[in-house]
VMD Tcl script that builds the backbone (N, CA, C; Angstrom):
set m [mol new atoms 285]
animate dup $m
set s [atomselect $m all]
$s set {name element resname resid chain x y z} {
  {N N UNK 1 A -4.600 -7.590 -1.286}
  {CA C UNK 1 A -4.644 -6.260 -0.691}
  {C C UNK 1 A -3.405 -5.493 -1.162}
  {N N UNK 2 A -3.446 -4.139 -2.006}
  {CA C UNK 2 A -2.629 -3.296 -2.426}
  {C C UNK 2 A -1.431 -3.236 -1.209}
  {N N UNK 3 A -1.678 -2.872 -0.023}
  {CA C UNK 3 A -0.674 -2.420 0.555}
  {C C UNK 3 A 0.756 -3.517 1.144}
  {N N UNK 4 A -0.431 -4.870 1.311}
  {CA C UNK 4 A 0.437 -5.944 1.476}
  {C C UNK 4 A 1.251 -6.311 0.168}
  {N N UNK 5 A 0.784 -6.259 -0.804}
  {CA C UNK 5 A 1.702 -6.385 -1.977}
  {C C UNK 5 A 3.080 -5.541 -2.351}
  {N N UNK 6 A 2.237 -4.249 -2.312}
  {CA C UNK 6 A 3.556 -3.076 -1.991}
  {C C UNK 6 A 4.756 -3.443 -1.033}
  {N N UNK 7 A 4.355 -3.956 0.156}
  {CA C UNK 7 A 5.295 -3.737 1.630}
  {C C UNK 7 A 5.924 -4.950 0.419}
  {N N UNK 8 A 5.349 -6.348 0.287}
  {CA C UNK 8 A 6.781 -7.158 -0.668}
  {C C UNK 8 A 7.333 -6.845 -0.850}
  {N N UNK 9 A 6.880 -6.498 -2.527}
  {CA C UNK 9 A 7.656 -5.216 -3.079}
  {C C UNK 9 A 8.590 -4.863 -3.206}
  {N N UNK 10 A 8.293 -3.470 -2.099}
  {CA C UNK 10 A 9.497 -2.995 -1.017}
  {C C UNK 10 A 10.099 -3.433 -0.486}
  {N N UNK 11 A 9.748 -5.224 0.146}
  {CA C UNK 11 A 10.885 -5.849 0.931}
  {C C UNK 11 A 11.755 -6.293 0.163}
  {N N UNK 12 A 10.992 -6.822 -1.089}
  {CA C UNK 12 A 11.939 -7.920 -1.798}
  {C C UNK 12 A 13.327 -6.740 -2.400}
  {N N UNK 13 A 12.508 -5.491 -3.122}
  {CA C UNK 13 A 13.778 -4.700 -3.502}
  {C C UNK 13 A 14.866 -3.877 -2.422}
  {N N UNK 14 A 14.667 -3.906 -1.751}
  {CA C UNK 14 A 15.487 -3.249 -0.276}
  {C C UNK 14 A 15.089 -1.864 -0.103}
  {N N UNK 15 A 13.529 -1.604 -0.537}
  {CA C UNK 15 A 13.210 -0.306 -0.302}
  {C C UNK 15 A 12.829 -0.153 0.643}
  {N N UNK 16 A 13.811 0.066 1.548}
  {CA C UNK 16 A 13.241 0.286 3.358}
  {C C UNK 16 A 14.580 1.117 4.030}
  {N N UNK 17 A 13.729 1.731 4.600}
  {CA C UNK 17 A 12.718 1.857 5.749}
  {C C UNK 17 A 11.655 3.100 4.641}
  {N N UNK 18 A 10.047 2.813 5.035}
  {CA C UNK 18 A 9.672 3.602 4.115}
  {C C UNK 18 A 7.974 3.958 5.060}
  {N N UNK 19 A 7.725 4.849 4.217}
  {CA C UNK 19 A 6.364 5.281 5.009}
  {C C UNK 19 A 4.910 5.056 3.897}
  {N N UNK 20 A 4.315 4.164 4.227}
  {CA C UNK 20 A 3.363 4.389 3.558}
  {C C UNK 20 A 1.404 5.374 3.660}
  {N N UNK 21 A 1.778 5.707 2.781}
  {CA C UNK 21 A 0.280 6.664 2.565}
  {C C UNK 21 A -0.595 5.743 1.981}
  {N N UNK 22 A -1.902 6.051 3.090}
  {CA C UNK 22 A -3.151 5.434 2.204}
  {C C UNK 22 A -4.627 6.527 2.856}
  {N N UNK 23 A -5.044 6.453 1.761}
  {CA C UNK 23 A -6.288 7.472 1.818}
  {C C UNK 23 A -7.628 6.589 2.362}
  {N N UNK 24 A -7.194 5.403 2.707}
  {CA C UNK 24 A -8.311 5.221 3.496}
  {C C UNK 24 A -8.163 4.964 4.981}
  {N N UNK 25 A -8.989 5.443 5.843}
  {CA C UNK 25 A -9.109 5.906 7.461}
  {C C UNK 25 A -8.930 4.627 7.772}
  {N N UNK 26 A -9.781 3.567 7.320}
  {CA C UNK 26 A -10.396 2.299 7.662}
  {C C UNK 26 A -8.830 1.341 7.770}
  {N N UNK 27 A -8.268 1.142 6.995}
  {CA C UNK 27 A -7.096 0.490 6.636}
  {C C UNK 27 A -6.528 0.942 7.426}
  {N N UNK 28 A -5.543 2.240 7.291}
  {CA C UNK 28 A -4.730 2.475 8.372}
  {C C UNK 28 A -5.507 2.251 10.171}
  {N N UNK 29 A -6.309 2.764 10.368}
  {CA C UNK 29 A -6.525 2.434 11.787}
  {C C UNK 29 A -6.697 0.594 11.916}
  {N N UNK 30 A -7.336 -0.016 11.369}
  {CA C UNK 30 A -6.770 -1.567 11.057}
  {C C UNK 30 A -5.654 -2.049 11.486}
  {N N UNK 31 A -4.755 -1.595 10.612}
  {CA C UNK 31 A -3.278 -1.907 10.684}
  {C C UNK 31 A -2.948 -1.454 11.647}
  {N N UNK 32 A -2.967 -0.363 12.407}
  {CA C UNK 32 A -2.626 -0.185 13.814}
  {C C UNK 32 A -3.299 -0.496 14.635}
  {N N UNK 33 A -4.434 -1.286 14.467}
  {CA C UNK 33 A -4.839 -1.753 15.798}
  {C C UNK 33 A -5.527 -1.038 16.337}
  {N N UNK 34 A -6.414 0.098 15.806}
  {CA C UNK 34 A -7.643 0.613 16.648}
  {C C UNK 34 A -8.549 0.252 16.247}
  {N N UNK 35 A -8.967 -0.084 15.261}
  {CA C UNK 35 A -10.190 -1.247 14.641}
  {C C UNK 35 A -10.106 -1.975 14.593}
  {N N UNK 36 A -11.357 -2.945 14.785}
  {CA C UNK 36 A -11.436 -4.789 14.483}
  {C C UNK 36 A -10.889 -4.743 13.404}
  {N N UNK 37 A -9.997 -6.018 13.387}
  {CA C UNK 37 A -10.344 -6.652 12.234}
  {C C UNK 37 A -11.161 -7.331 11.263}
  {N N UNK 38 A -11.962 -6.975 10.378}
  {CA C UNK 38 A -12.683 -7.977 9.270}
  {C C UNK 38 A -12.345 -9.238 9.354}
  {N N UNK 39 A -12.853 -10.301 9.723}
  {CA C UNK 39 A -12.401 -11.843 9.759}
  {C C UNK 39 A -12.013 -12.026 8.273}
  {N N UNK 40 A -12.357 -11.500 7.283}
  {CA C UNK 40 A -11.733 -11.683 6.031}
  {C C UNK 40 A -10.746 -11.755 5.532}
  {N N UNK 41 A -10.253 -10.573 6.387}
  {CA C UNK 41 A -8.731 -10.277 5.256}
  {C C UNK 41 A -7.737 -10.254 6.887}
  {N N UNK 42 A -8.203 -11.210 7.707}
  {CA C UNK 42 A -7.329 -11.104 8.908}
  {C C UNK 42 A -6.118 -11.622 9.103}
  {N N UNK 43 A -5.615 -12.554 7.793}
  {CA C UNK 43 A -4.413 -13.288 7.823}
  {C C UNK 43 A -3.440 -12.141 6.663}
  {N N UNK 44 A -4.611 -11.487 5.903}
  {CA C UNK 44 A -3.621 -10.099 5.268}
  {C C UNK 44 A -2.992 -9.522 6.231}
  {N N UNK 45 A -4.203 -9.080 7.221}
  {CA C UNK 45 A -3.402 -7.757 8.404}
  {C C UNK 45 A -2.411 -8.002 8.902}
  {N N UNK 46 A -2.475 -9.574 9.558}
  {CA C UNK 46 A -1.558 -10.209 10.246}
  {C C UNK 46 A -0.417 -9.987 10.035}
  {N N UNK 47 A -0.261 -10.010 8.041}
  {CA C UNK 47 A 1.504 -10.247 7.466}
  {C C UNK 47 A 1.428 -8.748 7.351}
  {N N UNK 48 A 0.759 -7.684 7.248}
  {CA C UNK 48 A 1.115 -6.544 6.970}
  {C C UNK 48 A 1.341 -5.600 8.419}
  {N N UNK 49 A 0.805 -6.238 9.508}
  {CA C UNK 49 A 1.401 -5.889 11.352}
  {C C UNK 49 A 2.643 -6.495 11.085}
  {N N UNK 50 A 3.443 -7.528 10.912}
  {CA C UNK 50 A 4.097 -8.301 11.144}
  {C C UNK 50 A 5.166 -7.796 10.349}
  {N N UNK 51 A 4.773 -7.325 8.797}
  {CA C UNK 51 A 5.982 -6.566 7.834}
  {C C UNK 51 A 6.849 -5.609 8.673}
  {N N UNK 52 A 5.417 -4.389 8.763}
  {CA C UNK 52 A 5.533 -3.124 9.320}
  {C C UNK 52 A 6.594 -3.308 10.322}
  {N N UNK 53 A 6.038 -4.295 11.975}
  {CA C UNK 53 A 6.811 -4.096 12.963}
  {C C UNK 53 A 8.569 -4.559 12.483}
  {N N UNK 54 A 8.676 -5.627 11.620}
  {CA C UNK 54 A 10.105 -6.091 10.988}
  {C C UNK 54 A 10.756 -5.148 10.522}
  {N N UNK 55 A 10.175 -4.499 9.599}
  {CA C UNK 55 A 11.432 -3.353 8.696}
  {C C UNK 55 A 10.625 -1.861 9.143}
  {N N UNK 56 A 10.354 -1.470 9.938}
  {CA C UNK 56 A 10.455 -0.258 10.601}
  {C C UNK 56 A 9.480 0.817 9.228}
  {N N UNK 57 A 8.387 0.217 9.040}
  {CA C UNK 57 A 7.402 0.667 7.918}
  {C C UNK 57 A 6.813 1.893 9.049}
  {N N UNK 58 A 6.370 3.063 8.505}
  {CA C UNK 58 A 5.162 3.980 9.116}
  {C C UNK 58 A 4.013 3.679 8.169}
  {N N UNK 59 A 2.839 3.507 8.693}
  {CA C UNK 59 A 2.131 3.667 7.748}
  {C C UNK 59 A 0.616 4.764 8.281}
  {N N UNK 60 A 0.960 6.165 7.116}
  {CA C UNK 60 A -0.157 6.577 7.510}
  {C C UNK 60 A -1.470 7.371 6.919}
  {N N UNK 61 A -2.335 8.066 7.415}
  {CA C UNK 61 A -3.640 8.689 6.442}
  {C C UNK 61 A -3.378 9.925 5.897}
  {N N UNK 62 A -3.462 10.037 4.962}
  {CA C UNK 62 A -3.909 11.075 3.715}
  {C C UNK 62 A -4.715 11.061 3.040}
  {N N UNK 63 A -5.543 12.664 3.192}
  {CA C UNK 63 A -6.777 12.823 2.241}
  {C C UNK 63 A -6.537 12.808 0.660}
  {N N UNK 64 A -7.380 12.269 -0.076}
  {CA C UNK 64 A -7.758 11.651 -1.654}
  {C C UNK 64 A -7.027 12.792 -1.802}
  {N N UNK 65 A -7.111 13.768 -1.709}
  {CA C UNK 65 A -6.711 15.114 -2.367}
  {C C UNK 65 A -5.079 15.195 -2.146}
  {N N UNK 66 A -4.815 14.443 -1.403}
  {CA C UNK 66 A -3.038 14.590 -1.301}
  {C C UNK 66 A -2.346 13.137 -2.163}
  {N N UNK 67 A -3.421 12.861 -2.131}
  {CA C UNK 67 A -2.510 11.342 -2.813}
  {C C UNK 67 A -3.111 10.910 -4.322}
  {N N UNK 68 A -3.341 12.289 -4.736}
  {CA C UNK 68 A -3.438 12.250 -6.592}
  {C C UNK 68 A -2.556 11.566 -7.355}
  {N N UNK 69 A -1.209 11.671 -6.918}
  {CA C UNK 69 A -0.428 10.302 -7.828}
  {C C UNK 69 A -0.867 8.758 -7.815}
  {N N UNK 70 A -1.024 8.724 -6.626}
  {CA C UNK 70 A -1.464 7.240 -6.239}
  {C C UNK 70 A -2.849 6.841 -6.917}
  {N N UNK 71 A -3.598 7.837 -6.825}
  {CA C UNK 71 A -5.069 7.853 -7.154}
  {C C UNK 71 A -4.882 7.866 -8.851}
  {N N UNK 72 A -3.882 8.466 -9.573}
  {CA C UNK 72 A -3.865 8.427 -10.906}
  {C C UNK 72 A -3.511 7.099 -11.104}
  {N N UNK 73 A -2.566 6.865 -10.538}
  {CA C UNK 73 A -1.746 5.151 -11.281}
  {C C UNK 73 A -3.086 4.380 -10.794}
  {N N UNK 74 A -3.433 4.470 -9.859}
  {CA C UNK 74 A -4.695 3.507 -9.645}
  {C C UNK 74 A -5.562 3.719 -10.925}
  {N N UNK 75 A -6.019 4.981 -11.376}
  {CA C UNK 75 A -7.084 4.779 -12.433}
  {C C UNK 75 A -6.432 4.255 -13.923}
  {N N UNK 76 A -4.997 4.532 -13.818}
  {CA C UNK 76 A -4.575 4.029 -15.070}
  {C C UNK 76 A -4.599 2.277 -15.116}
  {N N UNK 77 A -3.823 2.088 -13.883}
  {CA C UNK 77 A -4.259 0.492 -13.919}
  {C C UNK 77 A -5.801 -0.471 -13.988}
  {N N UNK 78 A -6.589 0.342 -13.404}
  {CA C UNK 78 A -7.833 0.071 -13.735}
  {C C UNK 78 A -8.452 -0.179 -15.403}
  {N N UNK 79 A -7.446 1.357 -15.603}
  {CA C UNK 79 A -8.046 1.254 -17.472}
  {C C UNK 79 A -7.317 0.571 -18.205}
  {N N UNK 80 A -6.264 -0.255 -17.865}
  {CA C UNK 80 A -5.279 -0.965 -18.399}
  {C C UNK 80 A -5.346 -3.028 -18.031}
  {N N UNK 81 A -6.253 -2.610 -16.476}
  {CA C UNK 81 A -6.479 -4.053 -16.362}
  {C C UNK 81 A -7.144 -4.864 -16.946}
  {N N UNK 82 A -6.050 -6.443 -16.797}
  {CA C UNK 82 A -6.384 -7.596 -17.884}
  {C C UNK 82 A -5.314 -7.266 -18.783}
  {N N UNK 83 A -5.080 -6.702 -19.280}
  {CA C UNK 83 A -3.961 -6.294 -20.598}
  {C C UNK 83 A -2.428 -6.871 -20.593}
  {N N UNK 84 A -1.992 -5.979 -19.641}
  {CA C UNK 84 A -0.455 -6.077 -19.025}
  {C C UNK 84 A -0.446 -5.158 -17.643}
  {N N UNK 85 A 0.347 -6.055 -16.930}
  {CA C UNK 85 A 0.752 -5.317 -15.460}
  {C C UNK 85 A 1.621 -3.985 -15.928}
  {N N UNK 86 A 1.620 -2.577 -15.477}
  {CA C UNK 86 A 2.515 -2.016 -15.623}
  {C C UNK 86 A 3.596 -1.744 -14.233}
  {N N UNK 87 A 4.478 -1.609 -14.008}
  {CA C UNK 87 A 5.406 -1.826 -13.089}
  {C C UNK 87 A 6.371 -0.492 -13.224}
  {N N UNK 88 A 6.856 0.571 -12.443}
  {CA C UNK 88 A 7.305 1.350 -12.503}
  {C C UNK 88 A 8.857 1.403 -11.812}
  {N N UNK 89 A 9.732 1.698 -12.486}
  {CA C UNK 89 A 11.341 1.321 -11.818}
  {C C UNK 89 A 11.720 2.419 -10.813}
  {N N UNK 90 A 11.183 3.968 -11.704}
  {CA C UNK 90 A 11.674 5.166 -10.879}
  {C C UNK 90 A 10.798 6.193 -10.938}
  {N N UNK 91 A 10.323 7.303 -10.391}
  {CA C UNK 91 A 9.853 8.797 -10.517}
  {C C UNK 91 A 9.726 9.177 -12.323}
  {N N UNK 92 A 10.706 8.585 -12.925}
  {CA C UNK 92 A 10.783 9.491 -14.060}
  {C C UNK 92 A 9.853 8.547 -15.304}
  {N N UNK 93 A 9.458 7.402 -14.565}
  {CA C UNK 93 A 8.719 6.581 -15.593}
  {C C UNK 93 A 7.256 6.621 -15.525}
  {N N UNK 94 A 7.045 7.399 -14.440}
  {CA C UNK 94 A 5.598 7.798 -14.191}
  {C C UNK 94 A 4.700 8.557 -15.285}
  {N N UNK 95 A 3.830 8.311 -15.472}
  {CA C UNK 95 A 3.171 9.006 -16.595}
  {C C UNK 95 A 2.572 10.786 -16.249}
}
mol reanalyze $m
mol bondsrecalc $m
mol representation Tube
mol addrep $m
């Protein structure tokens, strides 16, 4: 799951305290606890409740239309997956 990977990430590099955006309704209300959980990915949610409440994460909804960066690197990695991971250090390495 993208977002649990990110919060790493972010933990492992000391990028905190931070807010995350995600354009889907479903996920964020999940993660906070107004929707069931999917028995699937319930040991994801678990570490990504558990991140959040530790290092003081927000995490919240934005429409597709506000989160065009995110939505670009997503399609670039898509057209790039299998190849090489690309990994971004700062703002200015963004395509």
């Amino acid at each position: 799951m993208a977002i649990k990977e990110g919060l790493q990430y972010c933990s492992q590099g000391n990028f905190l305290p931070l807010i995350i955006e995600t354009d889907s309704l479903v996920a964020q209300k999940v993660i906070h606890g107004v929707w069931e959980v999917p028995w699937q990915i319930t040991s994801d949610i678990r570490h990504i409740q558990t991140m959040i409440r530790s290092h003081g994460v927000e995490v919240v909804h934005v429409l597709r239309e506000g989160n065009s960066l995110v939505d670009g690197l997503t399609k670039l990695f898509v057209h790039f997956a299998g190849i090489e991971r690309q990994q971004y250090q700062n703002m200015q390495e963004l395509p």
